[in-house]
N, C-alpha and C positions, 0 to 999 in steps of 0.2 A: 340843278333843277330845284325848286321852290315846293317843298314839300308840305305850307301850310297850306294852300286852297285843298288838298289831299285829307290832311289831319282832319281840317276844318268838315267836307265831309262827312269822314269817319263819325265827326263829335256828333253831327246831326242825328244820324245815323241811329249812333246809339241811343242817343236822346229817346229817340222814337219809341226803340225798343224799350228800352225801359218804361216808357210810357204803355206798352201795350201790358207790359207783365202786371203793372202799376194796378191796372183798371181788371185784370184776372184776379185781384186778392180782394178776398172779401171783406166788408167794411161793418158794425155793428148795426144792426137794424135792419140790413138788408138780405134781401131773400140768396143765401150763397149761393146754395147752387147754381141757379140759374144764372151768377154771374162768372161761377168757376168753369160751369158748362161754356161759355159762349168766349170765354178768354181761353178754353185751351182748344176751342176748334178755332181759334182766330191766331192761337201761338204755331200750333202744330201744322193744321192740313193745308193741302192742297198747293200747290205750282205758284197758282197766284196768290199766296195769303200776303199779307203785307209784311207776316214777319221774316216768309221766304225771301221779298225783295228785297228788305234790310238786308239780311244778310247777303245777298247777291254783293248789294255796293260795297259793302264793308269787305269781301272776300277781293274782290275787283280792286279796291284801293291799296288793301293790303300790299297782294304782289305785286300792283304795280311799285310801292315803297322796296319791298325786297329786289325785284329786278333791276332797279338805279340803283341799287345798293348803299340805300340812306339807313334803311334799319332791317338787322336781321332776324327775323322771326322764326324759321325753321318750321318745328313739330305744330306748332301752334295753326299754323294755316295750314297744315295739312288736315287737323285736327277738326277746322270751322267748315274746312269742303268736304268732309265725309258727313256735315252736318247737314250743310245744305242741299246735298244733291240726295243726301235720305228724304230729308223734307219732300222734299220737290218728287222722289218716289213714291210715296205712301198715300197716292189717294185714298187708300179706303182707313185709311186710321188704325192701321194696325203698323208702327212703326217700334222698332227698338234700333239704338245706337250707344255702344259701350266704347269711348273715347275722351278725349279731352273735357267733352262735357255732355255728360251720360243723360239721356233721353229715353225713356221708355215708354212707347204708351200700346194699349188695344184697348180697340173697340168695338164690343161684339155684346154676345144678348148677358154674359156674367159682369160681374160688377169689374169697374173698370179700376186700374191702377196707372196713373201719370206720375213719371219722376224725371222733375227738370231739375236739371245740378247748375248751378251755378252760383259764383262766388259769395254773393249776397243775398240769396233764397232762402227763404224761410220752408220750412213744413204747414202743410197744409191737409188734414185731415176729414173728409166728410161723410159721415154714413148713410147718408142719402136718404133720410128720413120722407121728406115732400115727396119720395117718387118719381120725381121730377127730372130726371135722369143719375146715371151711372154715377158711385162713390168714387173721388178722388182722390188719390193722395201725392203731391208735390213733395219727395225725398231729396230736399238741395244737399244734407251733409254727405250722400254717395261722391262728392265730383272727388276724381282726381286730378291733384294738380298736373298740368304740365311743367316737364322736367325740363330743363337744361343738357340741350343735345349730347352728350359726351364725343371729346374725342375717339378717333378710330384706335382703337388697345387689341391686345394680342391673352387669350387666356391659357396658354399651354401651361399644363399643370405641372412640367419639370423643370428644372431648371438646365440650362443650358453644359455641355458638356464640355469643360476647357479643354478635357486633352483627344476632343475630339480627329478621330483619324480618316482621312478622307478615304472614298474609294472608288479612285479611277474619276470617272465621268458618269458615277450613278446621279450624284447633286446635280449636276447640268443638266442628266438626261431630263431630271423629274423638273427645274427648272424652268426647260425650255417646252413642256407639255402643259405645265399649270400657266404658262403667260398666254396661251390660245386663249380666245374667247371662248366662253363656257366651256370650260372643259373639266373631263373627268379623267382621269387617270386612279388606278389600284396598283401598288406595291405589293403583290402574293410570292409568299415563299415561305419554308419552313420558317415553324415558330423559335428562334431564339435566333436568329438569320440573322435580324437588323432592320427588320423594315419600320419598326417605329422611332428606332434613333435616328434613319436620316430623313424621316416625319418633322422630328423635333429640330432636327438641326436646317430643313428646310424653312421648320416655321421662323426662326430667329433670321435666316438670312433672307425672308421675307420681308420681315420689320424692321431688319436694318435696310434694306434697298428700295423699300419706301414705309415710311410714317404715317401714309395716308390708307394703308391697307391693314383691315380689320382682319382678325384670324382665331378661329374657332377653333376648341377644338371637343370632341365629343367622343367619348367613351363607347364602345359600341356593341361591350361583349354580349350586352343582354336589352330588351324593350325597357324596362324600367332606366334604364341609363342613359339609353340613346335621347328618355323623355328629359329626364336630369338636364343631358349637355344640351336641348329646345331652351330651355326654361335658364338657362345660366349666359343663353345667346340673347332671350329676351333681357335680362337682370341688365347685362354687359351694355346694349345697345341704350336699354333704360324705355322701352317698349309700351304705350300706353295699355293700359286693362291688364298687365300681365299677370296682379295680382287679383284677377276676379278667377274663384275656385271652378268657376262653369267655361272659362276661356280655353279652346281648344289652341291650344300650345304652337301644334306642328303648323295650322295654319297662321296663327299671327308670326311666327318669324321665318315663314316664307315668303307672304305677305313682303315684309320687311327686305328680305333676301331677293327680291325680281323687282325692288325700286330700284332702278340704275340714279337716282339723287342721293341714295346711300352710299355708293363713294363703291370701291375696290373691298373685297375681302377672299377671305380663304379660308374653306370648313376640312377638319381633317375627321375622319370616321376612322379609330383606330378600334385594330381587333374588330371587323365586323368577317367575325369565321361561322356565326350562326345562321341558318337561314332563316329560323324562327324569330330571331330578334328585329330583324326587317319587317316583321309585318305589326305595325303599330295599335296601340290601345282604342277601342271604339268611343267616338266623341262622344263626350259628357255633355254635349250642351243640350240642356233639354228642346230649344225648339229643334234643333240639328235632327237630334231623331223622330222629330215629328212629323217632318220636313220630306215623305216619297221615303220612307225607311234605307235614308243615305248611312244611319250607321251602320245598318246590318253589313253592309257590303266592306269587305276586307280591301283595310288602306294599308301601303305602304311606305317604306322611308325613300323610295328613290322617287314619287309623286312630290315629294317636299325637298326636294333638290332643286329649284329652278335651274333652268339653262341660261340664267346672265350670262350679258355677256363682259359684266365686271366682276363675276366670279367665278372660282374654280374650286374641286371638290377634289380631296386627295383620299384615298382610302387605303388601310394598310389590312392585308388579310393574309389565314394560310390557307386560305381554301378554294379553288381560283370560282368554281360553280358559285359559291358567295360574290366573289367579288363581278361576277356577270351579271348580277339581281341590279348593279349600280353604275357598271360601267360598260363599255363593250369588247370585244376582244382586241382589237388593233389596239385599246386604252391602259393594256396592262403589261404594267412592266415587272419582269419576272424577275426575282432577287437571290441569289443562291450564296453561299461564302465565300468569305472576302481572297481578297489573291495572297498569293505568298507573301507578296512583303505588303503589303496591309495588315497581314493577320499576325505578320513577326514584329510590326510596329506596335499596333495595338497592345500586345504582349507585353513586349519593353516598357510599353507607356505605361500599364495601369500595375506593373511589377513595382514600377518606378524606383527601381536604384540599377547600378551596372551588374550585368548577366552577360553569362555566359553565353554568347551570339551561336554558338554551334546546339549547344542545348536545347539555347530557348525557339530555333529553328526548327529543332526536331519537334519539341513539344506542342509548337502551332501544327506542323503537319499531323501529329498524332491526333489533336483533335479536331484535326480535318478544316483548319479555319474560319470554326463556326462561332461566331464573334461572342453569344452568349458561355458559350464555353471556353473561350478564351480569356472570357474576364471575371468567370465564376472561377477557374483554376487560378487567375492570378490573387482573386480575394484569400482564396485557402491559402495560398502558397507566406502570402503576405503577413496573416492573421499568426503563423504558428512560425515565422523566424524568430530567431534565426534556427530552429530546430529541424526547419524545412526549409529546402532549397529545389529549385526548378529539378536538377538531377535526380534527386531522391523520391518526387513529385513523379518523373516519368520512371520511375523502377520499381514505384508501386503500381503505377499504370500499367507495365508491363507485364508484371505477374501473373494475374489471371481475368477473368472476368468480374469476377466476384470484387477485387480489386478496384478495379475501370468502376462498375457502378457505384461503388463508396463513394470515390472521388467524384464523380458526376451528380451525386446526390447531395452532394454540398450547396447550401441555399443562402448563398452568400450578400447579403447590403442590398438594398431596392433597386441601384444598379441602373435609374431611371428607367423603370418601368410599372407597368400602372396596379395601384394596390392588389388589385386581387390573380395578376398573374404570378407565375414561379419562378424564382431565380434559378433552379435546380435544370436545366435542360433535359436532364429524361423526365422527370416529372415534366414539363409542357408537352412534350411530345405524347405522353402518356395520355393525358387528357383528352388529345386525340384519336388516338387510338380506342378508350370508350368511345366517342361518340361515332366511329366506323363500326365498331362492334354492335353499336343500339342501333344506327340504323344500316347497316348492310354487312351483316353476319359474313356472308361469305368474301367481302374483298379483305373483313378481318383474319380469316382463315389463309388467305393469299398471302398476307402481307405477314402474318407467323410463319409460313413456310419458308419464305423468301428469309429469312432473317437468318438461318441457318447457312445458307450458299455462300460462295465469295462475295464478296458486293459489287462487282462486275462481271459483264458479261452471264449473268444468270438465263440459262434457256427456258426459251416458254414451254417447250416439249418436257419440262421433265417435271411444270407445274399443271399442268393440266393435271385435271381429277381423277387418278389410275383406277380407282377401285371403282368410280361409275362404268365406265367402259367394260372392265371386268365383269360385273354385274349386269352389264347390258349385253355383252356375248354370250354370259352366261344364261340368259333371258332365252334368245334364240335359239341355242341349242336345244335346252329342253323342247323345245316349242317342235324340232325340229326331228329327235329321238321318240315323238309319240308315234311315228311311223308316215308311209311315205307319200299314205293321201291328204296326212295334215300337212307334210311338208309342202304338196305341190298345188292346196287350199288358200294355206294361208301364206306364201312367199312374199308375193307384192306389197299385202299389207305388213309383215315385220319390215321387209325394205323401206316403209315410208315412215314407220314406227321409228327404225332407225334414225331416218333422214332427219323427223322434227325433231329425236331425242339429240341428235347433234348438232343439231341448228341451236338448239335452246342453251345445248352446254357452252357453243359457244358464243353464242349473244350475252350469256351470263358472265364470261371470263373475262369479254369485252369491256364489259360496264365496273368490274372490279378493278381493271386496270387504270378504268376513266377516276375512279373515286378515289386511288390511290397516288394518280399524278396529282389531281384534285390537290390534293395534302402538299404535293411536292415531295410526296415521301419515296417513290422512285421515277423513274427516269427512262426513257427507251431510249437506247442506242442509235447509232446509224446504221446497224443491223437490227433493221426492226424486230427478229425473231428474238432478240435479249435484252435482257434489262440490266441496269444499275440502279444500287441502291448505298446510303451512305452510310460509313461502319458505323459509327455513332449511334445511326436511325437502329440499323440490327440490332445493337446491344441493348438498346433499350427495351426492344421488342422481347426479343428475350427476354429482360429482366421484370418485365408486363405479363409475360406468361408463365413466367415462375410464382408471378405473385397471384395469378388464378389458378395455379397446379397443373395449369398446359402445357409446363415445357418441354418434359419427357416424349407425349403424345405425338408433339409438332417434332420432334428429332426425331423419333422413330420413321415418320412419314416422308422426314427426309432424306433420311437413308436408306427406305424403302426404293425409292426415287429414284436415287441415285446409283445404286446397287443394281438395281435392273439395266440401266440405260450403260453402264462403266463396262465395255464389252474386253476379253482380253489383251494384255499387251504386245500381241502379233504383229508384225508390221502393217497389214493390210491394214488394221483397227487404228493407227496413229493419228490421223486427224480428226477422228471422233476423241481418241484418248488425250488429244493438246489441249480440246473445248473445254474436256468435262474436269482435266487434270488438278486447276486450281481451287474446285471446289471439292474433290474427293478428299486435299490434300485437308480444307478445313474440316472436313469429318474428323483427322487426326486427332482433333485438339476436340471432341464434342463427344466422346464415346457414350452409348445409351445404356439403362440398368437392365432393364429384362434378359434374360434368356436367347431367344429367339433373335430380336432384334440384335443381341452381340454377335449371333451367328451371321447377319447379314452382316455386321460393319467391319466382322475379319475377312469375309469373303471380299468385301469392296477394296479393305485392305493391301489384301493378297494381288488382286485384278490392276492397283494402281503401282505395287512395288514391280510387279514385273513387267509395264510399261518403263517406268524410271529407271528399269538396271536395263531394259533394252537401250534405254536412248544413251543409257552412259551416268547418269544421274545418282552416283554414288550413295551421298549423303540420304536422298528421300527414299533411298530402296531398301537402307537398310532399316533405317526408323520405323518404314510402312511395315517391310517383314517382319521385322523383330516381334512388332507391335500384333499382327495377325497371329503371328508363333505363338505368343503367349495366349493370346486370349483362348486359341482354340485349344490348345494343350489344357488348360481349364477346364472350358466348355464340352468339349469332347474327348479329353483323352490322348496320349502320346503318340497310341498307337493307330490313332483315326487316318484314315487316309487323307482326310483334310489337313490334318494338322501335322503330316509326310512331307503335303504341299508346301505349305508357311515353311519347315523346315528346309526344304529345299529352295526354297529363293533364297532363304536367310544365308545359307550357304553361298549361293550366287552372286551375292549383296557381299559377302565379306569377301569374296574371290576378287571382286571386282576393286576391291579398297583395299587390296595387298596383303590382306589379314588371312594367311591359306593354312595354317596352323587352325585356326578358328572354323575355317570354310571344311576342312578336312575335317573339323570333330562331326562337323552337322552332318557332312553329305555321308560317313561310314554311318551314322547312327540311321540316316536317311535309306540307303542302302540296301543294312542289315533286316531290318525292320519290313522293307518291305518284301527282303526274297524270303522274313517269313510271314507276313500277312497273305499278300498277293502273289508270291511264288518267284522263281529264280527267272522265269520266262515271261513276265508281264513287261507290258512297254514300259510303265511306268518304275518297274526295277532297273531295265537297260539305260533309262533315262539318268538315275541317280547312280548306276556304274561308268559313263562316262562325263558325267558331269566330275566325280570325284579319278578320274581318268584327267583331267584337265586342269584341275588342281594339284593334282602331282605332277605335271608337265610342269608346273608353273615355277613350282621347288626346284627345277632340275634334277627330280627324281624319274630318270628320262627310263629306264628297264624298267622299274614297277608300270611307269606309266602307261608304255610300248604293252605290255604284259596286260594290263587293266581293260585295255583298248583294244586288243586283239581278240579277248575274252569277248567285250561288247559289240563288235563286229559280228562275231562267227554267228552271234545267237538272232543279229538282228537279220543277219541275210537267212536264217534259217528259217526264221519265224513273221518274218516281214517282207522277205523278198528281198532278193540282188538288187531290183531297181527302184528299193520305198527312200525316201530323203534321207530320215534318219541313218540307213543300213552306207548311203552312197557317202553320206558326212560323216561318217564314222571310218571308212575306208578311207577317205579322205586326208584326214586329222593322220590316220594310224600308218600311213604311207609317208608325207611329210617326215613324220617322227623320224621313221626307221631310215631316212632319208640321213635327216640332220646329223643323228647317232653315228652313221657311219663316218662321216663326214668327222668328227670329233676320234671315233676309233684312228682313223687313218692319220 
């Protein structure tokens, strides 16, 4: 194609216009105004002005030059059609254009201001002395040049991870979701999880798989930052006006972002856990709020997401209710820790010398395969060799709690992650944990209770709120004690009383539960009536409420809990006592200071050792009694009937571990004790004469025993009847014997 009749044109073209600006300057002698007036209603207004038409042709010749592809222009012709088709809008003369080449004008009953930018424009100044119409002024040094399009670049502010460790088919998943047209996808999971490393590791294997795709990335903990990463996408792109202080930011690079001539890109929103930070700063642009009061009304960051369909929007969050402000539910991919051998990799990797594979196995399971933990422990481990070693790493971990969060407080290298988060993983967690606490008090009071349980299978029944209930039966009683025409007054209405007080408590538990998955901080099972929650998460809870003086308060309440519900270890009670079994056994390890509350946690104690010596369960029967023994022999006294009890399991407990030398010291002191507290004829004396009747069986002390047994018979058929259980197994047992005996006589 023959591009000069085109240029040729163009020159005309210009010509012209130059000639029209030529005859708007004023010349010595002559009346200005009048000729500034009549040159900038001849520059400016109207559809048909002449200087509209120029430019009609000059835009028209332009792209037809860029569509042959004789010469590239780019921003520049985008730049001269925002000009013109302003023009061509502004019949009444109140026009402004902040672009390639800045145009301001109104005209209305105050004095007027005109600012034509371009390359060769002088200033032009009038004060309008004649009256003769509106002062002037032509501001040409405002233009911005137009830049040189930049290639499509990537700004992720870390640097790529070489000893990056894959996981599974998380990269693909996220992959094959951000290549949809417009699409939104969020990565939520707890914070030190990973969702922003394979953010980062997505972005790189973005710009390796194509060149031609642009990629964002933007900060997103807080409003001021999310403005930050607008303003660094303008910088990046090279965006005209981006440095005029009055340019509303979110709209010019969205703007930019829903031109599909911008080529492919990729915005990533990392950390958007804030709901507050989504809702964006009110325009500055003074006419904007003059404009139907559009600022007043609250804008948000997902309005400045376009849905191209050459773009895609990845958000990384721990909060899923955040990440629904931006994306939808079907769009989010839920990110939890990495699998075993990911997380034994990882380990290896960032240990980086050879380790012991059994070790460093366990040491990933220990910290439950939560990648930020796994590579804050390899920093310590690494930092203080060779003094440390993985082994000695998990045998302080083991010790105690107090322990565990030393090590986890270690706030080890940036670790790529973004300045103002923590390397420390119960600090991140922590953070969260205020802001459940400022805004929903009570799913913070859930989520401290729940920290003290096993980390699985936790019952909802033993978290519900005991002392409202209490307090609410205790309501209706009275109500009920003022006699029987209040009773049969007011019935209906406390039954309703009731109904909404229960409605509400549980609408209330509901929504704590919703803020807590929220987090990813537990979990509902496939039996929906329990939860899981991860040991990690607990400890750190714990270690949150120690540092506000709540810890004791939330133990107490949990053993309040649990003590009630922990029914005794009779056979009928075993599948209630399998459920509750593992978490009574963590009370072991959590004893509380008060008083009272230690009298609960021997009693739960005592309830749990004599399930575990029923089942057979040697080792936990004896630990739980022993443990129960002492504390009540403290608390109460040797000769308590409680502390009779603890002694006599303890006895049962060593009966059962072949220790009968030991089981005989406890069950005579057991015994003695109580035919003189509660007398020679109480059940619970006959109880501890054939239990130590069973224990000399056991020795082969077959005449004492026969002897002991025959003692505990006479008295139980005396006093309890021929046909009560005890009296019938006691015959039993002492028939057998005298059986055996013979058998051996003979």
């Amino acid at each position: 194609m023959n591009a000069q009749p085109i240029l040729k044109q163009c020159e005309e073209a210009l010509a012209e216009l130059r000639d029209i600006f030529r005859k708007a300057c004023p010349k010595g002698g002559e009346n200005r105004t009048k000729r500034i007036w009549r040159g900038a209603k001849t520059v400016f207004f109207g559809r048909d002005s002449q200087v509209q038409k120029l430019l009609v042709t000059i835009q028209d010749d332009l792209r037809l030059l860029e569509q042959k592809e004789i010469y590239v222009i780019g921003d520049k012709l985008d730049a001269l059609q925002q000009v013109t088709e302003a023009l061509a809008d502004n019949e009444d003369g109140k026009y402004t254009h902040s672009g390639a080449g800045n145009i301001i004008a109104n005209e209305g009953g105050s004095p007027t201001n005109y600012v034509v930018s371009g390359s060769n424009n002088r200033q032009i100044n009038n004060p309008g002395v004649y009256n003769e119409g509106p002062s002037i002024s032509f501001n040409y040094a405002t233009l911005e040049r137009p830049e040189t399009p930049p290639k499509p670049s990537s700004n992720v502010p870390f640097r790529r991870d070489p000893e990056y460790v894959d996981r599974g088919t998380l990269l693909d998943q996220i992959r094959e979701k951000c290549a949809a047209p417009a699409s939104r996808i969020a990565l939520v999971g707890l914070g030190g999880v990973g969702k922003s490393q394979l953010a980062i590791e997505h972005c790189y294997r973005t710009e390796e798989a194509s060149l031609e795709t642009w990629v964002f990335w933007v900060h997103a903990s807080n409003t001021a930052r999310i403005e930050q990463g607008y303003r660094d996408i303008a910088d990046q792109v090279r965006l005209a006006g981006r440095n005029d202080p009055q340019v509303d930011v979110f709209k010019l690079v969205h703007k930019w972002l829903r031109n599909d001539k911008n080529g492919k890109w990729l915005v990533v929103l990392d950390n958007a856990d804030d709901a507050a930070a989504l809702t964006l700063p009110a325009n500055n642009d003074p006419k904007a709020k003059a404009s139907s009061g559009d600022s007043a009304r609250p804008r948000f960051l997902s309005s400045y997401l376009p849905q191209s369909k050459n773009g895609s929007v990845l958000v990384t969050s721990r909060t899923r209710s955040v990440a629904l402000q931006l994306v939808e539910e079907g769009d989010i991919l839920s990110i939890g820790p990495m699998g075993d051998a990911s997380g034994q990799e990882l380990l290896r990797t960032k240990l980086g010398e050879e380790v012991d594979e059994d070790r460093t196995a366990e040491l990933a399971k220990a910290l439950e395969f939560m990648p930020l933990a796994l590579v804050q422990a390899a920093a310590y481990i690494r930092q203080r060799a060779p003094r440390c070693s993985v082994q000695q790493y998990l045998e302080q971990f083991h010790k105690s709690d107090r322990k565990r969060t030393g090590l986890l407080d270690y706030d080890g290298g940036r670790l790529r992650r973004d300045e103002e988060a923590k390397n420390s993983i119960l600090i991140t967690w922590q953070i969260s944990f205020d802001h459940i606490l400022q805004t929903r008090r009570s799913a913070a009071d859930l989520l401290s209770l729940m920290s003290f349980f096993d980390r699985q299978g936790i019952p909802e029944a033993l978290l519900r709120n005991q002392d409202r209930t209490e307090k609410r039966h205790g309501g209706v009683e009275a109500i009920n004690r003022d006699g029987e025409d209040s009773e049969s007054d007011s019935k209906d209405d406390d039954d309703n009383d009731n109904d909404e007080l229960e409605a509400s408590f549980h609408d209330g538990f509901e929504k704590d539960i919703v803020t807590l998955r929220n987090y990813s901080f537990i979990g509902v099972t496939t039996n929906v009536s329990t939860f899981d929650m991860h040991g990690l998460v607990q400890l750190a809870t714990r270690k949150w409420l120690e540092g506000q003086g709540q810890l004791e308060p939330w133990k107490q309440q949990y053993i309040h809990n649990l003590c009630a519900a922990f029914p005794t270890g009779e056979h009928k009670n075993w599948a209630q006592c399998q459920a509750l079994f593992p978490h009574a056994k963590s009370a072991l390890l959590q004893p509380p200071k008060s008083g009272e509350s230690l009298q609960q946690w021997a009693l739960l104690l005592y309830k749990v050792a004599w399930y575990a010596w029923q089942k057979g369960n040697v080792g936990d029967a004896e630990k739980l009694s022993v443990k129960s023994m002492k504390v009540r022999k403290k608390q109460l006294g040797k000769e308590h009937i409680d502390t009779l009890s603890s002694m006599a399991m303890a006895g049962l407990a060593a009966n059962l571990a072949g220790r009968w030398k030991e089981a005989e010291e406890l069950e005579v002191q057991v015994m003695e004790t109580r035919k003189r507290v509660l007398g020679e004829e109480h059940p619970s004396t006959l109880n501890a004469i054939g239990n130590l009747a069973f224990t000399l069986k056991s020795q082969n002390r077959n005449k004492e025993a026969i002897l002991l047994m025959e003692t505990c018979f006479q008295l139980r058929k005396r006093i309890l009847g021929g046909h009560h259980l005890d009296t019938e197994s006691s015959l039993e047992a002492l028939t057998q014997w005298q059986m055996e005996n013979m058998e051996i006589v003979n």
